[in-house]
C-alpha positions in Angstrom: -6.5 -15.1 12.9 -5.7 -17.6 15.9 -5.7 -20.8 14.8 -9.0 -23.1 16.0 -8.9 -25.6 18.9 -9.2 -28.6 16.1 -5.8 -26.8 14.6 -4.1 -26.7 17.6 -4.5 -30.0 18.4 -3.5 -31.2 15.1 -0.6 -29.4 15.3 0.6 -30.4 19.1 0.4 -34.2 17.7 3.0 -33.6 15.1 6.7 -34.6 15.7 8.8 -32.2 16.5 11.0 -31.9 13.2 7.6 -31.4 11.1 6.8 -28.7 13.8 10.2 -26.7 12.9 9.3 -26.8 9.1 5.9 -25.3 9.4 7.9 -22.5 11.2 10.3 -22.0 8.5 7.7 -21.9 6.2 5.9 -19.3 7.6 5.7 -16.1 5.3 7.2 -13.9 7.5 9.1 -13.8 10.7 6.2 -12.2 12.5 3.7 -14.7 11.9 6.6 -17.5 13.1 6.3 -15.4 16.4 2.7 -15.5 16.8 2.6 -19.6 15.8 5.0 -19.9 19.0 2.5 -17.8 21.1 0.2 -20.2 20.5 1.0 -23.0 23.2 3.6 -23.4 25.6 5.0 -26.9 23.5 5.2 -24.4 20.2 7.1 -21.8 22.5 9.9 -24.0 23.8 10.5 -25.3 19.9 10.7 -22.1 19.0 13.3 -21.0 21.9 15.2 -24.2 21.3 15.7 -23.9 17.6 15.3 -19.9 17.4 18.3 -18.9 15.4 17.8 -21.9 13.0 14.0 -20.7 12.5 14.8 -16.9 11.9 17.7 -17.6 9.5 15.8 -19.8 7.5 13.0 -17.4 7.4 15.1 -14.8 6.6 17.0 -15.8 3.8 14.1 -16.9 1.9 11.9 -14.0 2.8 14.4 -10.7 3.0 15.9 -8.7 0.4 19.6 -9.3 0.9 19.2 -10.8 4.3 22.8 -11.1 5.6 23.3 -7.5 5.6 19.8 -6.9 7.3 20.5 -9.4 10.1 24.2 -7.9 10.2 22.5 -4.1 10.8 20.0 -6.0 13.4 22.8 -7.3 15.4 25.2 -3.9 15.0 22.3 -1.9 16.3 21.7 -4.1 19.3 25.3 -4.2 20.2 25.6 -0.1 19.6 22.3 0.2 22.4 24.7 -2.2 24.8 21.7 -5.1 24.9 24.5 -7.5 23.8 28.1 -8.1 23.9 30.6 -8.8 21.0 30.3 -12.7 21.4 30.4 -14.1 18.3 27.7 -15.1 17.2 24.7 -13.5 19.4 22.0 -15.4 19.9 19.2 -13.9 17.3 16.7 -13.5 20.0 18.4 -10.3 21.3 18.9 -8.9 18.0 15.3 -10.2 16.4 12.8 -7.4 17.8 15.7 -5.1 16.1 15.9 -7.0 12.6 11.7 -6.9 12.8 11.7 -3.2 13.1 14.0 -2.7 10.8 11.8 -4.2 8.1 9.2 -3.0 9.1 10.8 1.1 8.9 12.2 -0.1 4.9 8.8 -1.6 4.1 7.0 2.1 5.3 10.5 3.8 3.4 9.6 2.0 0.4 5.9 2.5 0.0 6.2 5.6 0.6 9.3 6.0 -2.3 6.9 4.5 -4.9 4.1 6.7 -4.0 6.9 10.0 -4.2 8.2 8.3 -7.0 4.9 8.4 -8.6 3.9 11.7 -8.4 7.4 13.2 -9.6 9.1 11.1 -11.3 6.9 8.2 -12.8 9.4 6.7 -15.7 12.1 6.4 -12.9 13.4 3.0 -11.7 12.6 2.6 -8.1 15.3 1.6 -5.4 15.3 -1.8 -4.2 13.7 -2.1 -0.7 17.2 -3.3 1.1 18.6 0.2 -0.4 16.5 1.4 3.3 19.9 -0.6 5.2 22.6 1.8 4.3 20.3 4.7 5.3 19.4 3.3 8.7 23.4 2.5 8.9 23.3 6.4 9.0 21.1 7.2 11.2 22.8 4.4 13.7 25.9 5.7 12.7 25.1 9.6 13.9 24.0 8.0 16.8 27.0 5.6 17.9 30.4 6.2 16.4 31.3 2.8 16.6 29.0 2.3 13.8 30.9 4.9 11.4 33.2 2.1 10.2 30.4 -0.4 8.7 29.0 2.3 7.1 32.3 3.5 5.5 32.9 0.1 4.0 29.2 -0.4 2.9 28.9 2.8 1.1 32.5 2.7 -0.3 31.3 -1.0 -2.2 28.4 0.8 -3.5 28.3 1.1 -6.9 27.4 5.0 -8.0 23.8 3.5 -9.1 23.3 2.1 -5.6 24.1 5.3 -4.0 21.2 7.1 -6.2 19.2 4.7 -5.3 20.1 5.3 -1.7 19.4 9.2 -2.1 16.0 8.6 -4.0 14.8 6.4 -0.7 15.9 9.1 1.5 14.6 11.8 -0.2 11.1 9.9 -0.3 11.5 9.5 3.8 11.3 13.2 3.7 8.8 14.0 1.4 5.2 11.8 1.5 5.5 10.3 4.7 3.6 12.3 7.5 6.0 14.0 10.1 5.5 11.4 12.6 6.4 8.5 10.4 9.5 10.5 8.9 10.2 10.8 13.0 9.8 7.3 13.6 12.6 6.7 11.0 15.1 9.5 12.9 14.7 11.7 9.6 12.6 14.4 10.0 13.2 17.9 8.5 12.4 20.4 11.2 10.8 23.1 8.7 11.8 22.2 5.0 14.7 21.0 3.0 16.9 23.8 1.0 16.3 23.1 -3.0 18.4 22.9 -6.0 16.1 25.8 -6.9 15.9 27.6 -4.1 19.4 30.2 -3.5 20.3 29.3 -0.2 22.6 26.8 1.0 21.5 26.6 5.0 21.7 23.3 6.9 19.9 25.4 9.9 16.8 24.1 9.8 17.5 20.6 9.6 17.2 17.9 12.1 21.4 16.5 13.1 20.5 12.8 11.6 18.7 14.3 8.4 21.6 16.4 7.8 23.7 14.0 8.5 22.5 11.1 6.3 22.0 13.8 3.6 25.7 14.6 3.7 27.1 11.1 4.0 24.7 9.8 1.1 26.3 12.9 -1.0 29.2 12.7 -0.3 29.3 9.4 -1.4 27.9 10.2 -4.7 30.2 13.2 -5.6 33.3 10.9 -4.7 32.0 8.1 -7.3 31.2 10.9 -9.3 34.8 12.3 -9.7 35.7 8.6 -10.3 38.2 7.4 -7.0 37.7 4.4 -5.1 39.1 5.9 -1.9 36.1 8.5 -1.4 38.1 11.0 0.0 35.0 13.6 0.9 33.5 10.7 2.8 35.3 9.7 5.8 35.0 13.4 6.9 31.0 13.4 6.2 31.1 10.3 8.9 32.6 11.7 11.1 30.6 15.0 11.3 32.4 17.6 9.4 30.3 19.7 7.6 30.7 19.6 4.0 29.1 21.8 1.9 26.5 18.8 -0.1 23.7 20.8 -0.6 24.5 20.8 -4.7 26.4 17.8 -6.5 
């Protein structure tokens, strides 16, 4: 709801350093947005003091926020929309950061409602355990995105990287085909089961397969107990491992 001419007003009379704090206190970085499309005076206090708003926001507001704004900015640099200047100005990378929320917040509901169904007693994943995934999927896409996901999987902890596996599986399973597409993970016909005798990765979509294999490979590495993941490295770079059963 817009806020009322009365509000408004109220509002345009405050000093400019009350102004920044009702932005940071905002519940979300969304609604920060639409408070600075509500008058030109809001709109040039929030250009002027942008990356202070949207940090604050997000620290107090996102699950493990660093690493969300650090997959925000990758991904903008990977589409060539920035530069490597150090630090980007968060405007470039915030429409990427809000999307990216937005895809782990769809991820995760529909992971609980999987979850649910099949496996009811079972702890779900955290909703930042979305980031590695979409590190995947940008990682297929741009190579020069392979190394941040080699050292974020690597320094996950064999319980993260189920966790990691459980969220992807539920991308694949409740969601309706158009959201799973909206993600980049969409299996083409059906995913091969640990039931099922076949092991065929020919009726996959190249991300799904590809975050599948990574995410695996992964977990049998931690599995046979090495810190160097040795299966890995060749998962992100493409070569087809056979992941179908761990």
């Amino acid at each position: 709801m817009a806020p009322s001419a009365s509000t408004t007003t109220g509002l345009l009379s405050m000093p400019t350093e009350l102004l920044i704090r009702i932005f940071e206190d905002s519940p979300d970085i969304p609604t920060s947005v639409r408070l600075s499309s509500v008058h030109k005076l809001l709109h040039n206090i929030w250009l002027d003091n942008n990356d202070y708003i949207v940090r604050s926001i997000a620290k107090s507001t996102i699950p493990q926020a660093k690493e969300a704004m650090d997959l925000a900015v990758l991904e903008t640099r990977c589409r060539g929309l920035i530069s490597h200047e150090s630090p980007p100005p968060s405007h470039l990378w915030l429409p990427n950061l809000v999307r990216i929320l937005d895809l782990s917040a769809t991820a995760h509901a529909g992971c609980v409602s999987y979850r649910a169904m099949w496996s009811p007693r079972d702890d779900l994943p955290h909703l930042a355990c979305y980031y590695p995934i979409r590190l995947c999927v940008l990682a297929f896409e741009y190579p020069e995105a392979r190394g941040a996901l080699h050292a974020r999987l690597q320094t996950s902890s064999a319980n993260q990287l189920r966790d990691y596996y459980k969220l992807y599986t539920a991308i694949q399973n409740p969601l309706s085909d158009e959201e799973a597409t909206r993600q980049g993970l969409r299996a083409s016909i059906f995913e091969p089961s640990r039931f099922q005798n076949y092991r065929s990765v020919e009726f996959t979509e190249d991300r799904w397969a590809y975050t599948r294999q990574v995410i695996v490979s992964a977990m049998r590495d931690r599995r046979n107990g090495t810190n160097e993941l040795p299966e890995l490295p060749a998962a992100i770079d493409g070569y087809a491992i056979d992941s179908w059963y761990f």
